[in-house]
Backbone as CSV, one residue per row, in Angstrom:
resi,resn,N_x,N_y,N_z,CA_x,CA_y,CA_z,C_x,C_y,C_z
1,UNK,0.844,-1.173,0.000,0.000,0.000,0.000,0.892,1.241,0.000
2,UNK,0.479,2.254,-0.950,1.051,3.320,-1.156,0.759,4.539,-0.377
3,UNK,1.384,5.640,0.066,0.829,6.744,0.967,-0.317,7.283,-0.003
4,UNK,-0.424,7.566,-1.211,-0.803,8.032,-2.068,-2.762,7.054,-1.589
5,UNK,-2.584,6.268,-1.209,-3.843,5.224,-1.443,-4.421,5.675,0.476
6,UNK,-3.031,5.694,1.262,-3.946,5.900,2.600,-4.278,7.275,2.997
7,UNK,-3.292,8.188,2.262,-3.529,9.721,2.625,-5.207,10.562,2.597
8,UNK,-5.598,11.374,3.156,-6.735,12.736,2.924,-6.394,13.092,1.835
9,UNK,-6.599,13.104,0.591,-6.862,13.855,-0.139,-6.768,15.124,-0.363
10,UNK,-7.937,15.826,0.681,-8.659,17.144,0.893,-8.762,17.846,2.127
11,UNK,-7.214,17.094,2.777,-7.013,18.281,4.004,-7.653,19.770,4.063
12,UNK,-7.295,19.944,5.172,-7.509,21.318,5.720,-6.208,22.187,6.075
13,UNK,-6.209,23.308,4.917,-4.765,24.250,4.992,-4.867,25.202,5.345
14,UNK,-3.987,25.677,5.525,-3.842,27.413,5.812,-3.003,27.849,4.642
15,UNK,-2.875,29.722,4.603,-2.308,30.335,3.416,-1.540,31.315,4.181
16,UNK,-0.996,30.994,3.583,0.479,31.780,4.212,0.405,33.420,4.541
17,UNK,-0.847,34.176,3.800,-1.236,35.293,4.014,-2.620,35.562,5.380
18,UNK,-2.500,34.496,6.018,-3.412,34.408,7.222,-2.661,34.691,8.586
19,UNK,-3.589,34.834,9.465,-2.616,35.084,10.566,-3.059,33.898,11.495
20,UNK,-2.537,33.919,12.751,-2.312,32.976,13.279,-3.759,33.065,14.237
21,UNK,-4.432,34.414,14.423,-5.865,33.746,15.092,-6.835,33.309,14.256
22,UNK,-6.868,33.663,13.077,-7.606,32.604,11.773,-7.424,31.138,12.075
23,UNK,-5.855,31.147,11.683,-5.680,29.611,12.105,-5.960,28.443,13.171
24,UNK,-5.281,29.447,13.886,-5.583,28.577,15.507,-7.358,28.440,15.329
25,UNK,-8.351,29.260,14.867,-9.594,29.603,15.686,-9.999,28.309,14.382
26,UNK,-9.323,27.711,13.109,-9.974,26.862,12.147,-9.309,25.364,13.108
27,UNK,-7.742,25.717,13.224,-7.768,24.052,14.267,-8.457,23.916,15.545
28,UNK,-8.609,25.086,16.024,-9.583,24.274,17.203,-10.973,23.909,17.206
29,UNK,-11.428,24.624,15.743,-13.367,24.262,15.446,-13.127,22.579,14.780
30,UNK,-11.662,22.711,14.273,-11.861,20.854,13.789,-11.152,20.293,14.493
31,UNK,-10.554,20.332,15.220,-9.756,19.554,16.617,-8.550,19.150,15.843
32,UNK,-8.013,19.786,15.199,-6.624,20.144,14.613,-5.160,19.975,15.034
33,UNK,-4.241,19.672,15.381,-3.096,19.849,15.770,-1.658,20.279,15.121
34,UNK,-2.410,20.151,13.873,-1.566,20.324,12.103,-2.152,20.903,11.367
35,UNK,-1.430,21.615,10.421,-2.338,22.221,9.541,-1.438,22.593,8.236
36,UNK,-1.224,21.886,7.250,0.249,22.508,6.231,-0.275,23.877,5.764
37,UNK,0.466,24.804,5.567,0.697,26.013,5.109,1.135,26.003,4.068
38,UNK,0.235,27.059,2.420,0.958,26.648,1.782,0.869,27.946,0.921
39,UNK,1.657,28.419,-0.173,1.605,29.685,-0.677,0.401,29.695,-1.676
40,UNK,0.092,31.157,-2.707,-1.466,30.975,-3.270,-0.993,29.788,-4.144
41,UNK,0.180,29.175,-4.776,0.034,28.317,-5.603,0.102,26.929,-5.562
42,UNK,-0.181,26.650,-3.663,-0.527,25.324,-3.296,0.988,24.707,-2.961
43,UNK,2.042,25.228,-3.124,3.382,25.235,-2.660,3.223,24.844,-0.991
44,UNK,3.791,23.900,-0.786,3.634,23.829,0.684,5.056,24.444,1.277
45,UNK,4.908,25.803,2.570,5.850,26.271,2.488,6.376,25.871,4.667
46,UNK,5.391,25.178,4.967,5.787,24.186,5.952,4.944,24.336,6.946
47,UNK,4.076,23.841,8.212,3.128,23.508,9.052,3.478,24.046,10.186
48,UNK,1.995,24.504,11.008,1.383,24.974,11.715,1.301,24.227,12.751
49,UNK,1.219,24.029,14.159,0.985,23.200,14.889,0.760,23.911,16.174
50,UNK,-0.232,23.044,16.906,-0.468,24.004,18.168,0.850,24.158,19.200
51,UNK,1.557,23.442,18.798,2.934,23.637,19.856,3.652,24.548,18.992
52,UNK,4.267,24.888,17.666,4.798,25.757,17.188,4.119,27.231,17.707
53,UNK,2.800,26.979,17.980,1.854,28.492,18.679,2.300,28.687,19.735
54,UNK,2.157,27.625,20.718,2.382,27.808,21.982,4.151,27.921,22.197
55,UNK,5.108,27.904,21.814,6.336,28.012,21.647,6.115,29.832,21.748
56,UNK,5.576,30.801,20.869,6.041,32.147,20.877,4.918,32.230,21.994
57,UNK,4.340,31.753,22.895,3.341,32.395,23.497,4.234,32.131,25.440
58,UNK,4.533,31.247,25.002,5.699,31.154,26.697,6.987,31.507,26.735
59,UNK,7.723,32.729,27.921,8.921,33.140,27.544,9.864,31.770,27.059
60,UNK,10.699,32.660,26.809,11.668,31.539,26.236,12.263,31.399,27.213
61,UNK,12.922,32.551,28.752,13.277,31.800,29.722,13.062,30.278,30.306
62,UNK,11.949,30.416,29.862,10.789,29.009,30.664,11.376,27.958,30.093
63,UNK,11.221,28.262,28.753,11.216,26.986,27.806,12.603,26.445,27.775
64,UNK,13.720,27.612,27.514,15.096,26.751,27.486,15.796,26.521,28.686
65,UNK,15.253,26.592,29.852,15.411,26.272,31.067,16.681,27.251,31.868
66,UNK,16.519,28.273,31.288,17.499,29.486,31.075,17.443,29.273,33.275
67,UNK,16.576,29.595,34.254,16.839,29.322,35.443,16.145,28.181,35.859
68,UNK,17.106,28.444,36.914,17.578,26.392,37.143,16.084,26.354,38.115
69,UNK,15.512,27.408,38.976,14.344,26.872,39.423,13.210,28.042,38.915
70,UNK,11.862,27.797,38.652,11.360,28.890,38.390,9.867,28.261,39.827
71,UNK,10.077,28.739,40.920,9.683,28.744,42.239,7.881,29.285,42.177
72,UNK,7.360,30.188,40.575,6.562,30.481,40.929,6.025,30.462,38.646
73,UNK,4.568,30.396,38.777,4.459,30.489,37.479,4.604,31.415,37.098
74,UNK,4.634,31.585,35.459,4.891,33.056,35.089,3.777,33.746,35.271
75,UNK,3.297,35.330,35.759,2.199,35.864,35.092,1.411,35.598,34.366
76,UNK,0.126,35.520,34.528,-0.708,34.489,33.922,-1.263,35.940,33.081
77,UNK,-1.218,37.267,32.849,-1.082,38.155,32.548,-0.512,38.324,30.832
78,UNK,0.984,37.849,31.345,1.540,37.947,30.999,1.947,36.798,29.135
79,UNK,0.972,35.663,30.009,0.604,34.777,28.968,-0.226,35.062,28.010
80,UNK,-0.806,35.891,28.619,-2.357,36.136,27.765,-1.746,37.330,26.865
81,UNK,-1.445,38.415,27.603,-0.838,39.533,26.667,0.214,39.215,25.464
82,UNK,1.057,37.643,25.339,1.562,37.211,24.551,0.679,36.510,23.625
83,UNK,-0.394,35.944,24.191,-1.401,35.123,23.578,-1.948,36.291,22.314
84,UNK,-2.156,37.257,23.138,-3.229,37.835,22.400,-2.406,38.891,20.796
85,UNK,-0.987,38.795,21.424,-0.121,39.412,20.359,0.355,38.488,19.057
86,UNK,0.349,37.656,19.383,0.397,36.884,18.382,-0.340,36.374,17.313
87,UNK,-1.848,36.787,17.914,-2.824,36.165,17.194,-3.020,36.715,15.903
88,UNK,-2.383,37.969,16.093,-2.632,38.983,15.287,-1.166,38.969,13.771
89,UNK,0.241,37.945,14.081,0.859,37.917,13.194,0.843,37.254,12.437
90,UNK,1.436,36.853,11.266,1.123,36.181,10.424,1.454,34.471,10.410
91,UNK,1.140,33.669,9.982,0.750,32.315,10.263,2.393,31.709,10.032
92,UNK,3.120,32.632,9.063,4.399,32.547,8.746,5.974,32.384,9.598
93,UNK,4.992,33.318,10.637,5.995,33.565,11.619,5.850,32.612,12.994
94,UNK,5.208,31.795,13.055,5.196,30.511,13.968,5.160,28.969,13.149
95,UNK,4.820,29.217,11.922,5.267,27.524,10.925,6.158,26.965,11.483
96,UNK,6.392,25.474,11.222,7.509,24.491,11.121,7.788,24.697,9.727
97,UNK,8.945,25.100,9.663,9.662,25.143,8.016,10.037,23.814,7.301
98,UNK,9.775,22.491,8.493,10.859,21.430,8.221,9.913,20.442,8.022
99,UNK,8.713,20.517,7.364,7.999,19.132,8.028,8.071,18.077,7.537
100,UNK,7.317,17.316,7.953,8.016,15.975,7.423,6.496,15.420,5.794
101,UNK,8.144,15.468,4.831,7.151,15.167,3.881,7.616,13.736,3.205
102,UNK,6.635,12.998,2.609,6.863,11.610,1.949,6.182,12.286,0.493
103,UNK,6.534,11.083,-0.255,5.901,11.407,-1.912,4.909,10.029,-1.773
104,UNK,4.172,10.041,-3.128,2.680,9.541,-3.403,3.012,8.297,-3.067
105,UNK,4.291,7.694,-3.541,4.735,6.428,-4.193,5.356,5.847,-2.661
106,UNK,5.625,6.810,-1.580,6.137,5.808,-0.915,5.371,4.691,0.038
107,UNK,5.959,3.763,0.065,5.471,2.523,1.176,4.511,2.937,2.089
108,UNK,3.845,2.226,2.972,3.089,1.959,4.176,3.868,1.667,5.211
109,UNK,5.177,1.201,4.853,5.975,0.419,5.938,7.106,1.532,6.025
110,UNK,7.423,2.388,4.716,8.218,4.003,4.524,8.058,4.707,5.194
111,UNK,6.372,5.150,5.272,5.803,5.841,6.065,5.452,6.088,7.568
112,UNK,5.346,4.619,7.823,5.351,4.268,9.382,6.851,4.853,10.036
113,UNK,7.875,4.412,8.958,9.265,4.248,9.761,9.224,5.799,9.922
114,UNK,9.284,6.601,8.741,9.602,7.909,8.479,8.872,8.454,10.319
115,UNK,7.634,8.452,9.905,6.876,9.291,10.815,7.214,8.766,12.396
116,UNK,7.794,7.933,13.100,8.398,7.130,13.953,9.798,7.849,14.288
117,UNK,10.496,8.092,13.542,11.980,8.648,13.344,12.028,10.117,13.531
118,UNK,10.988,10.476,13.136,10.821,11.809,12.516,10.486,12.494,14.195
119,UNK,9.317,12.393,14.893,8.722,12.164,15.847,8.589,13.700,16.109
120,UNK,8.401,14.685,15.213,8.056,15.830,15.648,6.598,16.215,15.612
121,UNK,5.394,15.438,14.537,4.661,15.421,14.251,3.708,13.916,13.743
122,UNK,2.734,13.961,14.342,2.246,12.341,13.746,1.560,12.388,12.694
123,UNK,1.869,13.395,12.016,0.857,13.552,10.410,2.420,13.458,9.261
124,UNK,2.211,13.286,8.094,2.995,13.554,7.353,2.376,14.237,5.932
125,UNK,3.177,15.250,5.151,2.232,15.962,4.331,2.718,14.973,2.747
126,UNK,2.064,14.876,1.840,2.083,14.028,0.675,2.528,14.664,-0.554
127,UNK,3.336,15.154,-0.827,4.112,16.399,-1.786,4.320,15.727,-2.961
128,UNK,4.277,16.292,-4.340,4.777,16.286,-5.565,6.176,16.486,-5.739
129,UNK,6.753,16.292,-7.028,7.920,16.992,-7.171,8.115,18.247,-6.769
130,UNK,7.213,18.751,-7.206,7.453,20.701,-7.252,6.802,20.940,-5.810
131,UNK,6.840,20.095,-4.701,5.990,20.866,-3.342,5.003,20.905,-2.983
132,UNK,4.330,20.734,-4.057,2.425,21.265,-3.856,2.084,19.873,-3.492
133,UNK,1.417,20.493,-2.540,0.270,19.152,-1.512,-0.546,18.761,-2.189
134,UNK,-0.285,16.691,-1.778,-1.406,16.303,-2.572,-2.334,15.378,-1.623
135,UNK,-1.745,15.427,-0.145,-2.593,15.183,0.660,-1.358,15.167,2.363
136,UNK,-2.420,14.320,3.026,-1.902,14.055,4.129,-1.895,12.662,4.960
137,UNK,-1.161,12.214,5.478,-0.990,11.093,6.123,-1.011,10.831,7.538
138,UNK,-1.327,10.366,8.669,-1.496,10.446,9.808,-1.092,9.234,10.046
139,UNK,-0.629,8.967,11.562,-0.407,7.769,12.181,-1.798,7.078,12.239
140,UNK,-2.691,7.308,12.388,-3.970,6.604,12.131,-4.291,6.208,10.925
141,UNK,-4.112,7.061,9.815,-4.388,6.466,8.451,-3.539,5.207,8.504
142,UNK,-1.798,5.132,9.036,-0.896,4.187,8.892,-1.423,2.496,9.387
143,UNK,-2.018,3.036,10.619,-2.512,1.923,11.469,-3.956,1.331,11.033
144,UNK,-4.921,2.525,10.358,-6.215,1.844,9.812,-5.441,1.267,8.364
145,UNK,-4.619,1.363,7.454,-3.784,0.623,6.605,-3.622,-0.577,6.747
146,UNK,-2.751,-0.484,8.109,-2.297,-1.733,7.986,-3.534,-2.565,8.426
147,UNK,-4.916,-2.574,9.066,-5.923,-3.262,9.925,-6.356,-3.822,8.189
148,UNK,-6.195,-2.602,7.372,-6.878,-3.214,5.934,-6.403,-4.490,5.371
149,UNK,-5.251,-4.462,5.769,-4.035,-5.759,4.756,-4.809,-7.001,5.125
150,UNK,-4.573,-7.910,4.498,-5.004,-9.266,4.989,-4.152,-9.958,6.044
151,UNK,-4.516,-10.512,6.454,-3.960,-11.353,7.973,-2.926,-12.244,7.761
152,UNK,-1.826,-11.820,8.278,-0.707,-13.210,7.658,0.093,-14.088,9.076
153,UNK,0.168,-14.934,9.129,0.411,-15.809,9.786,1.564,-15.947,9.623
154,UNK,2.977,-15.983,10.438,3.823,-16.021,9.965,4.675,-17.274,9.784
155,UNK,5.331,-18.265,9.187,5.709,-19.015,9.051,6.640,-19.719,10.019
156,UNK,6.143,-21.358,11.154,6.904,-21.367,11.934,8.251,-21.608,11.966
């Protein structure tokens, strides 16, 4: 089985000229965690994810463990006033530039490994030569795949 055979088709994208409370407010009405980004000519120019959001929304003190104890949470203020600044930039400026892409043709067993290895994301996007999305792949599509195969017994 080919990615091309288990992938969505007809994902749900974002455009690179959106901002990020568009986005966020379309993954959380479909319970989203991914979302490829792609320019007007369907160019995928790399994915959205609610942790790439939440990354500019908590200092970075916090995150790179810059002090060794942090004794009290941050301003909860302070979250929100980041929350709410961001919502407003463009979808561009919080993407994953790197995501993980397979082509039409590769394996079921390609795909599993890839997205396993990869482990930044459990979706994978389905790209052409030239970039442009031709669907999407999920660890669930991988696993309802393989439930499809026929049952093999393995030889004692």
């Amino acid at each position: 089985m080919q990615a091309q055979r288990m992938m969505s088709a007809s994902p749900i994208t974002a455009l690179d000229t959106e901002t990020v409370g568009v986005v966020l407010e379309r993954m959380c009405g479909k319970g989203l965690r991914l979302l490829p980004v792609l320019d007007d000519g369907g160019t995928v120019l790399g994915v959205v994810t609610l942790f790439s959001i939440m990354a500019h929304i908590v200092p970075n003190y916090i995150v790179t463990g810059d002090l060794d104890d942090v004794p009290y949470a941050p301003d909860f203020g302070l979250l929100r006033r980041h929350y709410d600044e961001i919502l407003n930039h463009p979808v561009t400026e919080v993407l994953d530039a790197e995501p993980l892409l397979v082509r039409p043709e590769s394996s079921l067993l390609s795909v599993a490994a890839t997205l396993i290895t990869h482990g930044k994301h459990d979706s994978a996007l389905v790209v052409g030569e030239d970039k442009k999305l031709l669907g999407v792949v999920s660890v669930g599509d991988v696993l309802a795949g393989l439930k499809a195969l026929p049952d093999v017994t393995p030889d004692a």
